[in-house]
Backbone bond lengths (Angstrom), bond angles and torsions (degrees), N, CA, C in turn:
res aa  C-N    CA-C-N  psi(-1)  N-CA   C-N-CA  omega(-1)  CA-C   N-CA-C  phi
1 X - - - 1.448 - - 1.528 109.34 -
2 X 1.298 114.17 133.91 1.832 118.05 -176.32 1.545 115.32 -72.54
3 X 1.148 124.01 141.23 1.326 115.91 -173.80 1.689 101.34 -95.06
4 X 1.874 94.53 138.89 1.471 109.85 166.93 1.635 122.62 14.95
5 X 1.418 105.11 -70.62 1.783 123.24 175.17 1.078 111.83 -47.94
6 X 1.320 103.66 -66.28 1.507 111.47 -174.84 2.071 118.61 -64.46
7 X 0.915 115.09 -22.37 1.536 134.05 164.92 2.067 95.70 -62.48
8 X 1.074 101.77 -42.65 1.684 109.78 -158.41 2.037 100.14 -75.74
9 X 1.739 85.35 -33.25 1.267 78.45 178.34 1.481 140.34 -76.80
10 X 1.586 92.91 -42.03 1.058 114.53 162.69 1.663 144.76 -59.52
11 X 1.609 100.54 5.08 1.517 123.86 -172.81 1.859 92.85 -95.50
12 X 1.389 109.46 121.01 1.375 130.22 154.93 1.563 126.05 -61.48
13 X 1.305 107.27 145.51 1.904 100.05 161.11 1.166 102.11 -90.08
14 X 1.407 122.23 91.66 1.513 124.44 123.31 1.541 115.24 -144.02
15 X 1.792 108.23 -155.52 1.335 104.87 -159.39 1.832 99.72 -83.25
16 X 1.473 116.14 151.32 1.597 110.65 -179.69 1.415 97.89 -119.81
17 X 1.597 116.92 156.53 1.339 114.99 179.83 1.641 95.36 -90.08
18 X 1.473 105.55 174.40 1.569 125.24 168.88 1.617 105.05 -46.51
19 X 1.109 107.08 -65.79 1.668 107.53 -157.10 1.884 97.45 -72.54
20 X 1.464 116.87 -32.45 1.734 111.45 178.70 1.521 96.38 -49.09
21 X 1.586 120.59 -60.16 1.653 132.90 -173.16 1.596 102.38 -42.64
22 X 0.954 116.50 -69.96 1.867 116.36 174.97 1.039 116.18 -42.27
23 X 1.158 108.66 -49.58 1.481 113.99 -166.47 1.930 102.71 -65.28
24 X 1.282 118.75 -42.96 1.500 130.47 -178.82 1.269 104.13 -63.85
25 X 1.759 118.61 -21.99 1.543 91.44 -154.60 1.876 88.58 -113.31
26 X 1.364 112.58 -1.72 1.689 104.70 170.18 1.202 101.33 -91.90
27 X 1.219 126.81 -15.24 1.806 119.23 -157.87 1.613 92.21 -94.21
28 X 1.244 125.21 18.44 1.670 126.22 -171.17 2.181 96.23 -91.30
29 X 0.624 92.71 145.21 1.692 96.83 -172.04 1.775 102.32 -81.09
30 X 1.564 117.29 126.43 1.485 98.65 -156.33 1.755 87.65 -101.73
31 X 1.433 128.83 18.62 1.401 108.49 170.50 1.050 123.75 -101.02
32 X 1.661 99.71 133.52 0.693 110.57 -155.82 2.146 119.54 -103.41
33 X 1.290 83.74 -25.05 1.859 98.70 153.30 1.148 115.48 -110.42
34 X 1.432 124.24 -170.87 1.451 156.79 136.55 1.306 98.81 -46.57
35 X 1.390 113.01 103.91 1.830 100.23 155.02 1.311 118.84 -86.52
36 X 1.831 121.72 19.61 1.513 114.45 157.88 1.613 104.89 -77.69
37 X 1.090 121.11 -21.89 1.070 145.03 -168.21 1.668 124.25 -73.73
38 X 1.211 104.58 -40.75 1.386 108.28 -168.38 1.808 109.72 -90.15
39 X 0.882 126.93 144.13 1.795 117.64 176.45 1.241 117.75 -78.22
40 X 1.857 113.19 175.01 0.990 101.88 -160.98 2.083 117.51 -53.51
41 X 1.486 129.96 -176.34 0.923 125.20 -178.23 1.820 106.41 -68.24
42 X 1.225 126.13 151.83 0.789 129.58 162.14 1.548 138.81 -130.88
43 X 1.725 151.14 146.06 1.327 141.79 178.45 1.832 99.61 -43.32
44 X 1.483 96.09 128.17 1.478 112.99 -177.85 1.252 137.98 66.45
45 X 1.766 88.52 32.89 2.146 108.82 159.83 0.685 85.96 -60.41
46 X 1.769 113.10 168.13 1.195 125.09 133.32 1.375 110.88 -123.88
47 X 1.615 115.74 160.74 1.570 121.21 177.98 1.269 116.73 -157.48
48 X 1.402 118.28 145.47 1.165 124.32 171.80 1.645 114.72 -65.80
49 X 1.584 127.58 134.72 1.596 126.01 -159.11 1.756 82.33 -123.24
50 X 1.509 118.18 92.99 1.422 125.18 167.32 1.701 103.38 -64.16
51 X 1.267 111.20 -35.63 1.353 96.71 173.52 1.891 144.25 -22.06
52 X 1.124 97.40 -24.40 1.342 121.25 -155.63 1.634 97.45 -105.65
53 X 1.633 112.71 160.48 1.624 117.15 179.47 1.883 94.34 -68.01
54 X 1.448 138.26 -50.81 0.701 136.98 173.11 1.487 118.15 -78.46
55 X 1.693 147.09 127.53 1.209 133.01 144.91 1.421 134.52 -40.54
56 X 1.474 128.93 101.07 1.652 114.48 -162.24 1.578 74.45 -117.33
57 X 1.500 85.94 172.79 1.552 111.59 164.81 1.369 119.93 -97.25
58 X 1.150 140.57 143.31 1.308 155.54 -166.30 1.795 108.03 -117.89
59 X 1.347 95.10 144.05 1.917 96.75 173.94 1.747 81.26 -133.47
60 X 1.716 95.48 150.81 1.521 107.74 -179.67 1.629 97.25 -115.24
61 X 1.717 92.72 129.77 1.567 109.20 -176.09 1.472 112.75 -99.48
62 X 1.214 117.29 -21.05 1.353 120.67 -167.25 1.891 120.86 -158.67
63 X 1.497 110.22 105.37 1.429 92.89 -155.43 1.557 104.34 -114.13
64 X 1.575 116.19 139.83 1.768 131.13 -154.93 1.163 97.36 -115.04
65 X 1.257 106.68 -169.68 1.617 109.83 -169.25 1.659 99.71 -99.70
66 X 1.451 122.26 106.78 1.057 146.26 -177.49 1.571 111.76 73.19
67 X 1.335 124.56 11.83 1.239 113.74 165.91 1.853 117.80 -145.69
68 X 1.492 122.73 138.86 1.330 88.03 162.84 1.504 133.94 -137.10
69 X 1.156 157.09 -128.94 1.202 139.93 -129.04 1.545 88.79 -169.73
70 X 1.674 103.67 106.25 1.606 88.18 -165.97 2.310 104.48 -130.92
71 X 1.148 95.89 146.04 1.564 94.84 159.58 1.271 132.93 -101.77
72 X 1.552 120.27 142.93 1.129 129.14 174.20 1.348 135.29 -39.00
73 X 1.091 138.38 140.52 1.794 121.35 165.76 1.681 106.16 -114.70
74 X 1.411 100.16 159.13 1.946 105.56 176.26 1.516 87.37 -156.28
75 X 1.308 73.00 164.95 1.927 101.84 -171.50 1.536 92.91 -94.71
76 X 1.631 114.31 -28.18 1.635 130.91 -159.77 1.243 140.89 -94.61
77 X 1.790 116.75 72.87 1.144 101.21 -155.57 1.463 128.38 -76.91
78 X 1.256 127.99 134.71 1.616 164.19 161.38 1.267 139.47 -108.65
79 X 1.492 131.06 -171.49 1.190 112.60 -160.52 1.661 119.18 -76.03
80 X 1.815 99.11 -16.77 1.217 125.79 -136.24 1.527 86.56 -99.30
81 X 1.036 130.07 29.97 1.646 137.98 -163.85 1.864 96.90 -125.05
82 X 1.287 86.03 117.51 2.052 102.13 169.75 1.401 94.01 -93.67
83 X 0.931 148.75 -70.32 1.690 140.03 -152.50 1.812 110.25 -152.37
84 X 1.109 107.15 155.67 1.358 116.60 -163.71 2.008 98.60 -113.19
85 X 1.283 96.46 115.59 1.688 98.70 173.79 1.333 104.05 -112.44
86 X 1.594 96.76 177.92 1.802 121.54 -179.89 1.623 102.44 -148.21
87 X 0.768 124.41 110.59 1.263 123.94 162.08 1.631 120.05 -119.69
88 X 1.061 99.39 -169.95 1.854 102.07 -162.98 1.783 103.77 -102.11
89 X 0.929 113.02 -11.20 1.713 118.42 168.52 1.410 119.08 -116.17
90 X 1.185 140.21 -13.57 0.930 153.22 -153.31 2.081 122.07 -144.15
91 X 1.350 84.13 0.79 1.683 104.70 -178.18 1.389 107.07 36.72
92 X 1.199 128.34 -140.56 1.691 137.80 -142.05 1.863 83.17 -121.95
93 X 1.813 96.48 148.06 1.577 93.66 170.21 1.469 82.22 174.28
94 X 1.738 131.23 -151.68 1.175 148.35 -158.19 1.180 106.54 -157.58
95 X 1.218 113.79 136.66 1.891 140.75 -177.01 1.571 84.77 -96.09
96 X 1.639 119.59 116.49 1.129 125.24 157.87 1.296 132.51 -103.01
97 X 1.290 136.22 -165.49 1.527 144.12 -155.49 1.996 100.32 -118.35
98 X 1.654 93.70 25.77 2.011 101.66 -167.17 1.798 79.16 -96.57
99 X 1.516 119.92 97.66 1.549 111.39 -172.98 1.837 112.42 -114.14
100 X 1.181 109.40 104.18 1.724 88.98 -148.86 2.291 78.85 -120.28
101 X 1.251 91.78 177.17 1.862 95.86 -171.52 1.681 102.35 -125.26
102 X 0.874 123.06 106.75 1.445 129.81 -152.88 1.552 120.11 -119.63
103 X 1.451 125.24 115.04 2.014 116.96 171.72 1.080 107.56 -34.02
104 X 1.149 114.22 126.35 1.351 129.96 162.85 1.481 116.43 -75.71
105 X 1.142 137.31 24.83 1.424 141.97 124.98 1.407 112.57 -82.20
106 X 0.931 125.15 -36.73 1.746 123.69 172.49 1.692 93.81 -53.28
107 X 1.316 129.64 -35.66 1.361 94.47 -151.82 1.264 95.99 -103.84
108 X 1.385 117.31 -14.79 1.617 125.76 165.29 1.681 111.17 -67.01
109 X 1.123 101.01 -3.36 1.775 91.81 179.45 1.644 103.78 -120.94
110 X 1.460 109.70 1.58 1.465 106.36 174.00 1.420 108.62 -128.38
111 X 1.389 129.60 20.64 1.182 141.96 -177.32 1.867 105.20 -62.37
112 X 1.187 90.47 146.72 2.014 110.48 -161.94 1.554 94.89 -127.58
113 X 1.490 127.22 -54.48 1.444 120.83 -176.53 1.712 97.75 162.68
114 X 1.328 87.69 -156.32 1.635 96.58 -164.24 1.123 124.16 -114.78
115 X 1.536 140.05 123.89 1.410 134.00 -175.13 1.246 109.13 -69.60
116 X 1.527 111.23 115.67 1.757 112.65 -175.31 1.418 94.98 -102.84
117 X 1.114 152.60 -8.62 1.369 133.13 152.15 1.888 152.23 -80.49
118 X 1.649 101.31 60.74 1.036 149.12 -124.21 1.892 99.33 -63.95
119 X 1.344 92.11 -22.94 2.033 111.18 175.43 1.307 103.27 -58.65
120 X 1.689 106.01 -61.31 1.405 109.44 -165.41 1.705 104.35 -58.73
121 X 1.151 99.55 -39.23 1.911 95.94 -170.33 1.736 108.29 -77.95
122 X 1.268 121.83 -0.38 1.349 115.48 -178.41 2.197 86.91 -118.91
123 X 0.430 146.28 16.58 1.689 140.05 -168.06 1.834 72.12 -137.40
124 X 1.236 152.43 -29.55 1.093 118.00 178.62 1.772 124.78 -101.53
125 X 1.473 93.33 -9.40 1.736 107.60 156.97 1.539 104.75 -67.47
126 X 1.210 107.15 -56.14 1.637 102.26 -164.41 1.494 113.14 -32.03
127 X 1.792 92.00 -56.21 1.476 102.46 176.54 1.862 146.91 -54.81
128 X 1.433 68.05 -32.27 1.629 88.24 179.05 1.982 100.43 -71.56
129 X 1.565 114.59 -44.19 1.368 122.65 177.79 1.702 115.04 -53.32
130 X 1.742 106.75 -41.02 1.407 117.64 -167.32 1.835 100.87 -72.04
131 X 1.592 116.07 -45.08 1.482 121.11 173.94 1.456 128.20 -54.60
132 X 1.837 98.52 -35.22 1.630 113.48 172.34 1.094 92.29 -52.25
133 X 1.415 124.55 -75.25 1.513 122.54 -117.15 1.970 103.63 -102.38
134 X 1.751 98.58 18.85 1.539 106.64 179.81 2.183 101.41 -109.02
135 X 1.571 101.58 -5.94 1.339 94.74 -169.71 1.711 92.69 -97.98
């Protein structure tokens, strides 16, 4: 995958269709460190999950032996929203109910930074624990 620059360079002056634009702006390489580099995974990575038709970002709530257990983030609030954070890299958005269980090399190789707003990510476990354990 081409990095950022090289995407920048390679863009012409003329007109681009919709799907050329998509296509340029997923085919951008989303790592963003060294994953020799980064330590093991820890509660409140975050990472981009290419997996998906859309790229979202992911926060990790709970981490297993080689895999972990992660929540969604959105800029968009809806119903599908457990708690509303702010952090200092990642500005203001919503911890959602998008709960998927993920390699923990995937998230070490798509790692973005760290959720520093540590309320929102524990007030939205609580919740998710208090809903389990009422069904």
């Amino acid at each position: 995958m081409p990095s950022k620059s090289e995407v920048l360079k390679s863009i012409e002056d003329r007109l681009y269709q919709g799907k050329e634009v998509r296509h340029l702006i997923t085919s951008i390489s989303q790592n963003c460190y060294d994953e020799e580099k980064i330590m093991p995974v820890r509660k409140g990575d975050v990472f981009i999950n290419t997996g998906l038709a859309k790229h979202r970002p992911y926060v990790v709530i709970k981490v297993m032996k080689g895999v972990s257990i992660c929540l969604g983030m959105s800029s968009t609030e809806d119903y599908m929203n457990l708690y509303a954070y702010n952090c200092r890299q990642f500005g203001s958005g919503f911890l959602n109910l998008a709960i998927t269980l993920i390699d923990n090399t995937y998230i070490k190789k798509h790692f973005v930074g760290v959720m520093s707003d540590r309320k929102a990510l524990n007030e939205s476990i609580k919740l998710i624990k208090y809903t389990i354990g009422k069904v």
